[in-house]
N, C-alpha and C positions, 0 to 999 in steps of 0.2 A: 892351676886350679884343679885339672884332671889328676893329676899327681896326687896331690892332697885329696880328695876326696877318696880315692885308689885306695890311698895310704888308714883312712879314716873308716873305712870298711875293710879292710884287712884287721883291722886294728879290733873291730866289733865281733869279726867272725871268727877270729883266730885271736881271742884273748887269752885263752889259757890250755895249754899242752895236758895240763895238771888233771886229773882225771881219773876214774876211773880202769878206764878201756876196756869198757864192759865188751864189746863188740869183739877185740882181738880176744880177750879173755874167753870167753864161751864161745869162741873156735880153738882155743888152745885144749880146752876139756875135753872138746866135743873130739879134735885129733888124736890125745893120749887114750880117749877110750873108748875109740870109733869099734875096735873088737879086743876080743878075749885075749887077744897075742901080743904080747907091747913090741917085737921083732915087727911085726904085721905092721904097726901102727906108726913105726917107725920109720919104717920103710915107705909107705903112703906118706910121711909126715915130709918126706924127704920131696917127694915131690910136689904136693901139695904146698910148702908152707912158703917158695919163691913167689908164686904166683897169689894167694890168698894173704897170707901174713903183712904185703903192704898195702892190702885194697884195705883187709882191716884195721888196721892201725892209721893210715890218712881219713877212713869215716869217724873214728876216734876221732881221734887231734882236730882236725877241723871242723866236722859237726857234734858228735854225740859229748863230747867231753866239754864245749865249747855252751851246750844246752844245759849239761850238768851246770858249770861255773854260774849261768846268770839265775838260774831257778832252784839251784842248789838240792835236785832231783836228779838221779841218774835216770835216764830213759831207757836204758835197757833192764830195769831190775826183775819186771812181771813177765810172765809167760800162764800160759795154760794149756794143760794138753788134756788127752780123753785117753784112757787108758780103759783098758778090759784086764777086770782081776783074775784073777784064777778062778775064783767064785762064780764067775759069769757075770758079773755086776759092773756096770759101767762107771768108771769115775774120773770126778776132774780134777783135777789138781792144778793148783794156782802155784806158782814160787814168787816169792817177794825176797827182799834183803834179806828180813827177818827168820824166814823159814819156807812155810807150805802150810799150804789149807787143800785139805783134800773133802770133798762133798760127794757124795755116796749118786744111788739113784734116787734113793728115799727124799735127800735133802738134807743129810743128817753132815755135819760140816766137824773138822775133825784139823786144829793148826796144830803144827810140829812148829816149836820158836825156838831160837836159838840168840842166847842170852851172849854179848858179845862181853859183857864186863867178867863173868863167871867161868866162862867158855863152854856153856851148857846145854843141856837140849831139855825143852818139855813139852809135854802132851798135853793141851783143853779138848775135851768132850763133854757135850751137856753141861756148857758151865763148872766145870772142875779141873782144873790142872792139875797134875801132878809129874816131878821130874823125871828123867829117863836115864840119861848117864852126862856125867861131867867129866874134864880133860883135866887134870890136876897138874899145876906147875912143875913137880916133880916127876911127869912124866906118867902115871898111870892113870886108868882111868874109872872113876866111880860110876858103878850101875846100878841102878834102882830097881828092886824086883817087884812083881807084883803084889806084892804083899805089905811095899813100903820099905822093905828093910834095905841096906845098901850093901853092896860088894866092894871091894877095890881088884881092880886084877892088873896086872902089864900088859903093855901092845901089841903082843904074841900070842904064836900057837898054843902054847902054855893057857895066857891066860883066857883067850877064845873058848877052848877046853871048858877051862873052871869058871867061868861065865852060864855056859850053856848047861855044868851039871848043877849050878846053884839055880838056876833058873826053872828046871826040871823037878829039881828038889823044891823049890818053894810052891810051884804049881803043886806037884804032888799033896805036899803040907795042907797045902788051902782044898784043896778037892776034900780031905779029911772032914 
């Protein structure tokens, strides 16, 4: 009978491997871009990742992924942190699946979404959205300039460049 009940609580807490893994996941970010040096990072990751990589991955597999399967929530999707801008102004910022919401000191709330069907990101403030840049299946990617109009550029230095002077130019435009 201990057997079987053993068996029947394994069975409940270890239903599904399938998951996420949010937890090994956002140590694997947190590793690749703990500093500026990927040599650096790689090097920490070397010793780091024996000892943390299977704490992570068994609180996966057995409890967080295991939480996802019956409520069909992942548990680790929210965070919020407190950040100080440049500005002097404190702000929080929430991350969800979807994106960020970031909320000022004012109050003023501000979500970055990112559109999984599209591959896209957009901006609501004050009740108005409007898009920022999209990932295009052919590889480039559409920018939205302040003025509405859109760009295409490539995933290089190149197109970084002519991104930043079409950007410049449109600000320009609009100050007129």
């Amino acid at each position: 009978m201990s057997v079987a009940a053993l068996l029947m609580a394994g069975a409940l807490v270890c239903s599904s491997c399938i998951g996420s893994f949010a937890l090994f996941n956002k140590y694997e970010k947190w590793q690749c871009n703990m500093t500026g040096n990927k040599f650096v990072n790689g090097i920490v990751g070397l010793i780091l990742q024996p000892i943390v990589a299977p704490i992570c991955i068994a609180v996966d597999a057995i409890v967080l992924n295991t939480i996802e399967f019956w409520t069909g929530k992942a548990v680790m999707t929210a965070s919020v942190q407190k950040v100080m801008g440049s500005d002097g102004r404190l702000y929080v910022i929430k991350t969800s699946q979807s994106g960020y919401e970031i909320t000022d000191d004012q109050g003023n709330v501000t979500l970055f979404t990112h559109n999984d069907k599209n591959d896209s990101w957009s901006m609501t403030q004050n009740g108005v959205t409007r898009d920022l840049v999209r990932f295009n299946t052919n590889g480039t990617i559409e920018a939205t300039m302040p003025s509405g109009a859109t760009i295409t550029v490539q995933p290089s230095e190149a197109g970084l460049e002519q991104a930043r002077q079409a950007i410049y130019m449109d600000a320009a435009f609009a100050m007129r």
